[in-house]
N, C-alpha and C positions, 0 to 999 in steps of 0.2 A: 327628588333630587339625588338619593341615595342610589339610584336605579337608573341616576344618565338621560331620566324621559325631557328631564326640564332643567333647565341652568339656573343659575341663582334668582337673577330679575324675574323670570318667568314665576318661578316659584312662588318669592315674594306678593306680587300681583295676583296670584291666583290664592292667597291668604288673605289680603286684603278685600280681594272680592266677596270671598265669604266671610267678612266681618260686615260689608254693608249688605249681603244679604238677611243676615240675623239680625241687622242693628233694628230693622222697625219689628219687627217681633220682638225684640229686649225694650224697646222703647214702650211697647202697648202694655208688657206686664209691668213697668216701671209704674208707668200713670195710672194701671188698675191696682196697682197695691198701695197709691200715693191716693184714687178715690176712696179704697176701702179704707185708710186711716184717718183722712176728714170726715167721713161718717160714723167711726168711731168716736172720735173726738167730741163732734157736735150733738153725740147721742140722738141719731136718727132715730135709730132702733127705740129704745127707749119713748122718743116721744109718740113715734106712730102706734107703738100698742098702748100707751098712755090714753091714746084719743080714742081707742077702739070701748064701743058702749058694753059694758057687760051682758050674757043673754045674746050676743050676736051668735048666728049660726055658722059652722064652719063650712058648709056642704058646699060653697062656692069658690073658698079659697084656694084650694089648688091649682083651679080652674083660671082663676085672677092673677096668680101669682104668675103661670105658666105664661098666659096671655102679655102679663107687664112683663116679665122677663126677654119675650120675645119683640116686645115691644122695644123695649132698652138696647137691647144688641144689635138689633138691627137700623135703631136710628144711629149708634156709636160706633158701632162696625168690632165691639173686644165681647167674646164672651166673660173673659177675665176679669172686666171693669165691672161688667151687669153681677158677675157671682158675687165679687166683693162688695156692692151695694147691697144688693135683693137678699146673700143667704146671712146678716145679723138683724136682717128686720124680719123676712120670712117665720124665720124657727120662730121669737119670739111669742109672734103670734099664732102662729100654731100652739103652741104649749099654753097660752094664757086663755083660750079659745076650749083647751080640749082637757088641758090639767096631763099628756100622756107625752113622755118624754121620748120614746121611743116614735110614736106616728109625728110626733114635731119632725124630730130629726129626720126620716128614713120620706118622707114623704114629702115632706117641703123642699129637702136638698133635692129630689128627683125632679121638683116642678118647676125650681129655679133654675136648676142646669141642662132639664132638657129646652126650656123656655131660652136659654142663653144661648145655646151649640147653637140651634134652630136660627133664632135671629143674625146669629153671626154669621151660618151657614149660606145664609140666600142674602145677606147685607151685601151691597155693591164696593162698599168701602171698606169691608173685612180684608186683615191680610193674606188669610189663606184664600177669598175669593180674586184679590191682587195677582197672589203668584200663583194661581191654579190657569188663571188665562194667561200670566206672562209664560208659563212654563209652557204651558198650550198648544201657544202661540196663534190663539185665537181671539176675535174680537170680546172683548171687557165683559160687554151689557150681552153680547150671545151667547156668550157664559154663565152668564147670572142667569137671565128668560129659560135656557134650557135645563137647568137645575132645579129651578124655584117650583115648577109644578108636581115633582118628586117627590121636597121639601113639605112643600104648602100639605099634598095628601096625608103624609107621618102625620105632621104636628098634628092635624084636624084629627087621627085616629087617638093621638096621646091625650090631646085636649078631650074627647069623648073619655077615658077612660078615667082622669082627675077628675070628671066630674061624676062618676058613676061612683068613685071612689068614694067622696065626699056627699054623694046622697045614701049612699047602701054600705060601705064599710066593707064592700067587698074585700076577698082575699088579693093577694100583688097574683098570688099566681094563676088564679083563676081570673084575672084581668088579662095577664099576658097572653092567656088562650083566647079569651074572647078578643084580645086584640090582634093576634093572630088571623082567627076565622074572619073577621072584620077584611083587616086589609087585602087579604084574598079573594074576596067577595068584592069590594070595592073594585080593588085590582083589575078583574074579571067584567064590572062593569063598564069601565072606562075603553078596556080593549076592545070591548064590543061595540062602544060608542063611537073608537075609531076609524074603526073596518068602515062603518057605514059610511060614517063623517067623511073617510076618502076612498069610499068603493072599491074597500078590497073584500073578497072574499076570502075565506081561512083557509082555501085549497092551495089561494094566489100567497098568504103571506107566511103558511107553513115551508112552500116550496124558493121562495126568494129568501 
């Protein structure tokens, strides 16, 4: 307005539009910070490591957590809601599990939020998958189908690595290398799966 581009009304309208673009984004962290305090309240946390048998092994939990996490997010469409459920039950039991205050924290919050992104990522109902196709301008569900198998590969390599984690105690960093080497190896097979799958040759798909 200061600049003559737009007159008052125009203005106005073009502020209110971007109030209802943010509004369902304000809305989703409203409702995940209103689940994570009924499960404070109700002491989820509390009860599910309550019920957990002493002696249980931890080598799977990462692996579980990451799995539920992506589970959650993606039937709910918020990463936000699944972290504030999953990370006061999570630690818990990692720490009652391991006695080690540092692998609770550093390790559990890694498998709940990458388990969260993920699921929200390829959720059909997420809002970043909402306005990623409105912004697009492409159809909804061809957006989600051509994402999901990009998705779907990561998780499958993170999920291998939580669980390598939790049998061997490997190092994070000598995980990231081998998660590295992984997906480029992976990567590498798939491409080669598709040349064939639609008869290209690497002469024909370097030069297009």
């Amino acid at each position: 307005m200061s600049f003559k581009l737009k007159d008052i009304s125009e203005t106005f309208k073009t502020i209110v539009d971007g109030f209802k673009l943010m509004l369902l984004a304000c809305t989703i962290l409203v409702l995940a910070w209103s689940i994570g305090s009924v499960t404070k309240d109700v002491d989820l946390s509390g009860f599910v490591v309550s019920s957990i048998k002493e002696g249980t092994s931890f080598s799977l939990v990462p692996g579980i957590i990451f799995i539920v996490g992506a589970l959650i997010s993606f039937a709910t469409g918020t990463s936000w809601g699944t972290m504030a459920i999953l990370t006061p039950i999570a630690i818990p039991i990692a720490y009652k599990l391991t006695g080690d205050s540092w692998l609770s924290v550093t390790v559990m919050s890694g498998a709940v939020f990458a388990g969260s992104i993920f699921g929200d990522h390829c959720s059909p109902i997420s809002d970043t998958t909402v306005l990623s196709s409105i912004f697009a301008s492409c159809d909804h569900m061809d957006h989600v189908n051509t994402q999901l198998p990009y998705a779907v590969f990561t998780a499958f390599v993170s999920l291998i690595m939580f669980i390598l984690y939790g049998f061997f105690k490997i190092s994070p960093f000598v995980l990231i290398f081998i998660g590295l080497v992984l997906i480029i190896a992976l990567a590498r097979v798939l491409h080669v799966y598709s040349l064939r799958r639609y008869q290209f040759s690497e002469k024909t798909y370097a030069g297009s």
